[in-house]
N, C-alpha and C positions, 0 to 999 in steps of 0.2 A: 185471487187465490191466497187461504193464509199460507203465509211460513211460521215456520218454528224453531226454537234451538233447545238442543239436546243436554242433558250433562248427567257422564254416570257418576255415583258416589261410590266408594267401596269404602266398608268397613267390616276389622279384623277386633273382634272382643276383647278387652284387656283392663284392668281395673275402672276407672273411670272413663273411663273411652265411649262408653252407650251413655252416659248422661251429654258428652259432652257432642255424639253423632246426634243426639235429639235435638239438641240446641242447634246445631246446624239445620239441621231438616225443618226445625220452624222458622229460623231466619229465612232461610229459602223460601218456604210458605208466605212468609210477610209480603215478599219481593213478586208473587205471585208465579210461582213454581207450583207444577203439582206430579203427585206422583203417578207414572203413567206403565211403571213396570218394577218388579223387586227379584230377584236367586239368591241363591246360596250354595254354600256346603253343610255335610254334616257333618259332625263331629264326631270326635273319638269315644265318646262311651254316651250314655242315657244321661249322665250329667252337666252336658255338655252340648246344648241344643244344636248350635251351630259352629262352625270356626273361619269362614267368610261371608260375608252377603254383600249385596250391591242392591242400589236403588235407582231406576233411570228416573230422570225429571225432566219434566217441559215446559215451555209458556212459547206464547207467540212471541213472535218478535217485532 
């Protein structure tokens, strides 16, 4: 039977903070992580897509 291990991410928007969530999410990817679930919130106006998300990730173990 596989197993597998979990791990959530969350990330909150803030000036440089989505360049620097992608660069984790492909280090991840390298490591063979993949993305197996993502949520959020929304945010306070139309300009303002979201003001949480998470990403769940997996690989076998």
């Amino acid at each position: 039977m596989t197993k597998y291990h979990y791990r959530v991410l969350k990330f909150t928007p803030s000036g440089r903070a989505l360049t620097e969530f992608q660069k984790q999410l492909n280090e991840y990817g390298a490591e063979g992580w993949k993305v197996v679930g993502t949520g959020g919130s929304g945010g306070a106006s139309e300009y303002e897509s979201f003001s949480k998300c998470w990403v769940i990730l997996m690989r076998e173990k």
